[in-house]
C-alpha positions, 0 to 999 in steps of 0.5 A: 722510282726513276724512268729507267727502273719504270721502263725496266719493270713495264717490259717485264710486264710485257714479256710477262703477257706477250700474247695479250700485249701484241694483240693490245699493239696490232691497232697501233701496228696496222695504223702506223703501218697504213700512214707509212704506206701510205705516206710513201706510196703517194709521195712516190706517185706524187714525184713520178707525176712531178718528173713527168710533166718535167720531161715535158717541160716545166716552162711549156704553156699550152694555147687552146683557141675555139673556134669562132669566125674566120677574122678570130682565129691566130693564125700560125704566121701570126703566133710567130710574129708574137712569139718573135717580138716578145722577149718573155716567150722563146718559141712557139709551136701549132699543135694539130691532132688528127684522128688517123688509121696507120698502117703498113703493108702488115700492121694497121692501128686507129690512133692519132698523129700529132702535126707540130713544127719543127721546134717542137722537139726541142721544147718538148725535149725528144730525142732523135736515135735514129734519122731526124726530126721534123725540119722547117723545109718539111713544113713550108713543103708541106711534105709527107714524113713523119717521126715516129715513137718506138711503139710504132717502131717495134709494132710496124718494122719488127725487122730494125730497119725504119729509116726510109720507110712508108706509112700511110695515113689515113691512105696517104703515104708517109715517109719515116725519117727519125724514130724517137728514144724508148721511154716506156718499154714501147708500150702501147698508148704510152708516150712511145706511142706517138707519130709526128708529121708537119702541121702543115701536113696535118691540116691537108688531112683534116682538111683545114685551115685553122690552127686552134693549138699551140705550144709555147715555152717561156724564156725565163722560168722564173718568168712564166706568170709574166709570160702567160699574162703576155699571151693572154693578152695577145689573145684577147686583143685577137681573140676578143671574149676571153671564154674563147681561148684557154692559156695554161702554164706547166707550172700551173698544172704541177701547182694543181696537181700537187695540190690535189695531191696532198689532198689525197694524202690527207685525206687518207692519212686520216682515214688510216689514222682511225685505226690509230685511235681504235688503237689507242682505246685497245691500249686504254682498255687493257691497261685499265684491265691491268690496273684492276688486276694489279690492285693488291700490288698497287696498294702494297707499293702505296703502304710502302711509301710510293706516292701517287706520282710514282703510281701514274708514272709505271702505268704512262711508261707501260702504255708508252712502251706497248705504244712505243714497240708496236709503232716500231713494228708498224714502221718496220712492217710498213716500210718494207710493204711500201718498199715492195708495193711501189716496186709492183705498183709503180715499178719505181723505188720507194722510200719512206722518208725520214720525216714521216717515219718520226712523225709516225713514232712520235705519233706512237708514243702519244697515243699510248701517253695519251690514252694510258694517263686516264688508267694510270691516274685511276691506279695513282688515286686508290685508297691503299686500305681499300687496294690491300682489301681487294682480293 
């Protein structure tokens, strides 16, 4: 008897018992559906990650200094004299954060303001739609202007019209000459929540001198390893004990997030992977049920000349195709609710990649070879006297 006439006789049996053959596939429905939803969901988590930090940059790296004594701080002019020289580093920016009240004559919020350099938006790739951004006279003047997100832009000037008009923070005024593009529906703590002034502005309101980060970006991206080794060494020729400053790449970061991401799909892969298994003992289960009742058929088949080859194989196709269907169902089921969870959860468009959806199937139709070779061999090896005695 050939795979087809087996395939065609273990569908009958399916039909046959619907109700007891989808309750034996639900384990397998609910694992397969879990490791594509899964699967898809961190893959779509994963990626919005990935094109975040990209927007930021993928050859920015980060310079954190701490502070020691006056002769072991990097001065800004300082920075700039490396980044010039050096032919693996394209630009350089000092980075200040100050914990600031903004407010207008209506509105005020508590936040932060970042003070930056007027190259900053080029290398974090901000886009200017109304006014300008920061320019290298404001910082030499040290001048009171500020660019803001459009948060701050719909929150403080609901009427449209932002250019020329004043802020203060932290009690002094600030002069509002560029609003940057919208990117996260303006929401609040987003990266449209943002204001911008000269660093050299920054340090008067913290009353400052020191510069203890900065922004540089590597020429080459294929270079950034070389770049990062660079600046660490300037800053340990400056700096001295290397537990007093940090140097990280961009790239450095999406490697450890992705990284850390793929753990995280492991490790739940396989714990929706259990639900599989428990599937895949439901599948044992009844089919040795089913080989118990089907003994008298067993042993007609075998006085009629059917060899034990021919037995095991009817019951391996029977379990592959209980295993088979509910691994479709399961991949139907989870695509459509990882379809509609990245659109809730995410809100991005999430499609479950071909390559797990084959891994899933293939993973379908081993478990149910796997687990129905031990009823099939118990059906294969009955002692057909003994079988056409069974009652």
């Amino acid at each position: 008897m050939g795979f087809a006439k087996c395939f065609k006789m273990a569908v009958s049996t399916i039909w046959a018992s619907k109700v007891r053959s989808f309750l034996t596939m639900l384990g397998i429905i609910i694992g397969i559906s879990a490791v594509i939803i899964l699967v898809s969901l961190m893959g779509g988590l994963t990626q919005q990650l990935m094109d975040m930090f990209a927007d930021l940059g993928t050859n920015s790296i980060q310079v954190t200094i701490n502070q020691r004594a006056a002769t072991r701080n990097v001065e800004p002019d300082e920075m700039y004299e490396f980044t010039d020289g050096n032919d693996l580093v394209e630009n350089a920016s000092p980075s200040l954060t100050v914990a600031a009240t903004v407010k207008t004559s209506k509105e005020n919020k508590s936040g932060t303001v970042s003070g930056v350099s007027e190259g900053y938006g080029d290398m974090r790739r901000l886009n200017v739609t109304q006014g300008r951004f920061i320019q290298y006279s404001d910082v030499m003047s040290k001048s009171s202007v500020c660019v803001i997100g459009a948060y701050q832009a719909k929150t403080f000037f609901d009427d449209g019209a932002v250019i020329g008009r004043e802020l203060k923070i932290n009690g002094t005024p600030f002069t509002v000459v560029g609003v940057l593009e919208e990117k996260e529906d303006a929401a609040s703590g987003s990266g449209d929540d943002v204001v911008y002034i000269p660093y050299t502005s920054a340090m008067r309101l913290n009353a400052s001198s020191v510069v203890s980060s900065y922004l540089l970006t590597a020429a080459d991206e294929d270079r950034i390893d070389e770049a990062t080794s660079s600046i660490k060494q300037f800053l340990k020729n400056k700096v001295g004990d290397e537990d007093y400053y940090m140097v990280i790449s961009m790239k450095e970061l999406i490697d450890q997030m992705s990284m850390m991401m793929n753990s995280m799909q492991t490790v739940l892969v396989c714990i929706a992977g259990i639900s599989l298994l428990v599937g895949g003992i439901g599948i044992m289960n009844i089919m040795l049920v089913s080989v118990t009742e089907r003994t008298r058929e067993i042993g007609i088949r075998k006085s009629l000349g059917a060899k034990q080859k021919n037995i095991m194989m009817q019951f391996v196709i029977e379990a592959g195709t209980v295993s088979c269907i509910g691994g479709v169902i399961g991949i139907i089921t989870g695509a459509l609710v990882a379809i509609l969870a990245g659109k809730l959860l995410l809100d991005a468009s999430i499609t479950p990649s071909a390559a797990s959806i084959v891994v899933a199937f293939g993973v379908s139709v081993a478990i149910g070879i796997g687990f129905g070779y031990l009823p099939a061999k118990k059906a294969a090896q009955l002692n057909p006297i003994d079988a056409l005695r069974y009652d």
